[in-house]
N, C-alpha and C positions, 0 to 999 in steps of 0.2 A: 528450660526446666525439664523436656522432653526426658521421664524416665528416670527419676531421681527419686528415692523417697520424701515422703515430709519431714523426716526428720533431718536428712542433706538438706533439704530446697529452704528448711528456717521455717519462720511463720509467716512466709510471704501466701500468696495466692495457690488455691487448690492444685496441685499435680493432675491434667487431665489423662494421664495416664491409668493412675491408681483407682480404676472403679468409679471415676465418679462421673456424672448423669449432668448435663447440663440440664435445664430446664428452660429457660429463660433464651430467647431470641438472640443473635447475637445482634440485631437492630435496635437493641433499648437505649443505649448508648446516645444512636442517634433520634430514636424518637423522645428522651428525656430533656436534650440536649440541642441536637440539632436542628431540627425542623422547629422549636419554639421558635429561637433564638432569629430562623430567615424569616418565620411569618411574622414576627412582633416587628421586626427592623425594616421586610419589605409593607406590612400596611404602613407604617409609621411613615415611613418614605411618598408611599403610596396619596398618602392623608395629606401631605405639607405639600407635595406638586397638585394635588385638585384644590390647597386653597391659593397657592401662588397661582394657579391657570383663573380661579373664580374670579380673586380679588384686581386682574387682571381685566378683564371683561366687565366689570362695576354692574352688576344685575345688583335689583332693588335690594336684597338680601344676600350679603355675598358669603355669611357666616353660616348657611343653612346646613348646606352639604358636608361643608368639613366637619360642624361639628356632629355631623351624625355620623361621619367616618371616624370621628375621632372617637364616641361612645362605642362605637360596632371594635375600635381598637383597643379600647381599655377592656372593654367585658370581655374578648376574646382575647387577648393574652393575660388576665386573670383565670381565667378555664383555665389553657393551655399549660401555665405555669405549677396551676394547681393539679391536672390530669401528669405533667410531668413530675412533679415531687413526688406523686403518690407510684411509681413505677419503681422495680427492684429488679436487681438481678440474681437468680436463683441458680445454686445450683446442691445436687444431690450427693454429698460423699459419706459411703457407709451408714452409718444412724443417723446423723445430722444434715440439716440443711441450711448450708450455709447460703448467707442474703448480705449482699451486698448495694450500697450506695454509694457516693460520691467518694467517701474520704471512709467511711466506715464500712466495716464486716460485722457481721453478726452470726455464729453455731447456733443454731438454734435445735435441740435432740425432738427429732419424730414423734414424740410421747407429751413432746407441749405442743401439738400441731391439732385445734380443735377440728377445725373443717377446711376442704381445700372444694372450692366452687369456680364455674365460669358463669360470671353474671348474664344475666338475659340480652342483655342492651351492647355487650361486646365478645364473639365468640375467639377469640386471640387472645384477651386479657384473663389471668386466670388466679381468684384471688384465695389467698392464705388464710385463714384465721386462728389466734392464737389461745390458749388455754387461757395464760399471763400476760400483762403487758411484757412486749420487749422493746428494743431501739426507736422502731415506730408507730409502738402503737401493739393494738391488738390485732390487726389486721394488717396486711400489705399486700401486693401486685406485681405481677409482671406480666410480659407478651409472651406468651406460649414459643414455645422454639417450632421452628420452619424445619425440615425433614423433606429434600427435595424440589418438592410446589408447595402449596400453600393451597391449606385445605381447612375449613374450621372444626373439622375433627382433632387438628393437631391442638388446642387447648383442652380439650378435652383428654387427648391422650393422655398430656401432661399433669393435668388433674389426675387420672386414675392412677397415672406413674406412682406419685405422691402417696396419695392414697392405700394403694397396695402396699406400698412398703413402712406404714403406719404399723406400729405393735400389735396383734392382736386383742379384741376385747376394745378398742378406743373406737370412740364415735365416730370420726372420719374414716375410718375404713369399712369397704363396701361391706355388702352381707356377702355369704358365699353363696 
């Protein structure tokens, strides 16, 4: 695509040439996708060899452990699953902010962008909120982009990025 307009490149995916701001990590990918996917398959693995070793050794109770392996595996990759759907990929071109998921894109214009925050509880996650509902919801997320090292300013930065470039007069943009 390197250097084509949007109007050559079609309505494929943003020209990173043309002014536009990534926002979003380029690790979302793998933390939406990846890392669930080895922790649900290695506990799951993990679970079926401590009851094939238990039931193995015939102890009074041999159901104990697994199945408390097997709850610690259901309620953590229901999180996991859930903290992964809820992640997006952002990026910045010209007025709009386009957000992207699996299979969809979403424009979304600056001027529907009610508040842009990094919650308390994760300083890399940096979350959107929306005037109107759109694709998912009112709200949505992404991992702040890395810039070098990795610093949890860099959500923040991302935020203000956003921010800044909000219309004048609209709520989410700082005061001066």
């Amino acid at each position: 695509m390197g250097g084509r307009t949007k109007a050559e490149a079609g309505a494929g995916p943003p020209d990173w040439t043309e002014g536009c701001k990534r926002l979003s990590s380029a690790w979302t990918p793998v933390a939406r996708y990846g890392f669930p996917a080895v922790w649900i398959t290695g506990f799951a693995i993990g679970t079926l060899l401590t009851l094939a070793r238990t039931l193995r050794q015939a102890p009074a109770n041999p159901f104990a452990l697994p199945l408390i392996l097997a709850a610690i595996w259901l309620g953590g990759s229901a999180a996991l699953v859930a903290y992964a759907r809820m992640l997006k990929t952002a990026v910045l071109e010209g007025d709009d902010l386009v957000v992207g998921g699996f299979r969809h894109t979403e424009r979304i214009p600056l001027s529907a962008v009610a508040d842009v925050a990094v919650p308390g509880w994760s300083m890399d996650l940096v979350r959107v909120s929306l005037k109107e509902p759109g694709r998912w919801g009112t709200r949505f997320y992404f991992l702040a982009r890395v810039v070098a090292t990795w610093h949890p300013v860099t959500a923040l930065q991302s935020a203000r990025l956003l921010q800044a470039s909000l219309p004048p007069g609209e709520p989410g943009r700082p005061a001066p």
